[in-house]
C-alpha positions in Angstrom: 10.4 2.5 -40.3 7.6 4.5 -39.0 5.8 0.9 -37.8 8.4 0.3 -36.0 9.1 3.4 -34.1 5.2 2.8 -33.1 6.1 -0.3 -32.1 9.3 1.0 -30.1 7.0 3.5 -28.4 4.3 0.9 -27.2 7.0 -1.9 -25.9 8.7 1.4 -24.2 5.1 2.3 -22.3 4.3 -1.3 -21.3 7.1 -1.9 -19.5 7.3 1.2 -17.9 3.6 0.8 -16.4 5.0 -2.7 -15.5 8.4 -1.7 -13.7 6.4 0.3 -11.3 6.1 -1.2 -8.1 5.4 -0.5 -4.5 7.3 -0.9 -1.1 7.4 -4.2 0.6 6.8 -4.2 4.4 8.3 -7.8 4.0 11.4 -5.7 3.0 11.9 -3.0 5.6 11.9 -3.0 9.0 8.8 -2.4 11.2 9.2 0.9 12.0 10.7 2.0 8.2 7.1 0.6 7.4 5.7 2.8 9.9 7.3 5.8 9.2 6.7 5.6 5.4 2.6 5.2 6.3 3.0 8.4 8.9 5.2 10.3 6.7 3.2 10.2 3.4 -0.4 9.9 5.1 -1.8 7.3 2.8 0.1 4.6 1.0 -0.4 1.4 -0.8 2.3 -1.5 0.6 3.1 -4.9 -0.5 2.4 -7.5 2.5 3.8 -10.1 0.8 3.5 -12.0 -2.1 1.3 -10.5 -4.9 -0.8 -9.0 -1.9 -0.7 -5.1 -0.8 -3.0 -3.2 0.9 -3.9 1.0 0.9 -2.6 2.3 5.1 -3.2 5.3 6.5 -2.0 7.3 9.0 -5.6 8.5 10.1 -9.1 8.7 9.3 -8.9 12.0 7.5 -7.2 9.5 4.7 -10.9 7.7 4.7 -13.6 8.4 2.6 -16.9 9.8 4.3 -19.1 7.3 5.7 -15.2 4.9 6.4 -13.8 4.2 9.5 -10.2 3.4 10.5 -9.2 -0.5 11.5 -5.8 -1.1 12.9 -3.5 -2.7 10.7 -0.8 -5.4 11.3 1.6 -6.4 8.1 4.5 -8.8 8.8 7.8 -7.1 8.3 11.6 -7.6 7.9 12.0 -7.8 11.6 8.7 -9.0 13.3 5.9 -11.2 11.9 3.2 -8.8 13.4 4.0 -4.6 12.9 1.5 -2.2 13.9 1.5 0.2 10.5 -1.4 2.4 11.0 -4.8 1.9 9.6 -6.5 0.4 7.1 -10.2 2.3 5.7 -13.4 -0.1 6.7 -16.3 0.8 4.6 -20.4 0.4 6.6 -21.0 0.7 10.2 -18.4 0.2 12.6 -18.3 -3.3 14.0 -18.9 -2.4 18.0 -17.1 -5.8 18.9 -14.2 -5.8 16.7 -11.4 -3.6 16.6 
């Protein structure tokens, strides 16, 4: 009875760590997506797929010695949605974004 209780408990934790999941830019409109990234400062965001990126609403989200790169997910409603930034690590590429 005990082994299975055990057993009960570790089945229980497993698929709680695996029913976690994060919002879907692919599933909300543009500016939802937006205004979850502004709101909360930092958040991690499925693009699509198994894919998913960290956004932030500015560099104080970045480590030191990180820089902020504009970031485009598709969305529910357009294929290319400005969400904030993503965090670059090394020096700043003076030709890119």
């Amino acid at each position: 009875m005990k082994r299975a209780l055990i057993l009960l408990a570790v089945a229980a934790f497993a698929s709680d760590a695996q029913a976690q999941s994060r919002p879907s830019t692919v599933a909300m409109t543009c500016s939802a997506s937006r205004q979850l990234v502004m709101s909360r400062g930092a958040v991690v965001l499925g693009t699509g797929g198994y894919t998913y990126d960290r956004f932030v609403r500015d560099g104080s989200f970045c480590l030191v010695g990180e820089y902020t790169q504009t970031a485009f997910v598709p969305s529910l409603d357009t294929p290319q949605c400005f969400v904030g930034y993503r965090c670059k690590a090394g020096p700043r590429d003076l030709f890119g974004d």
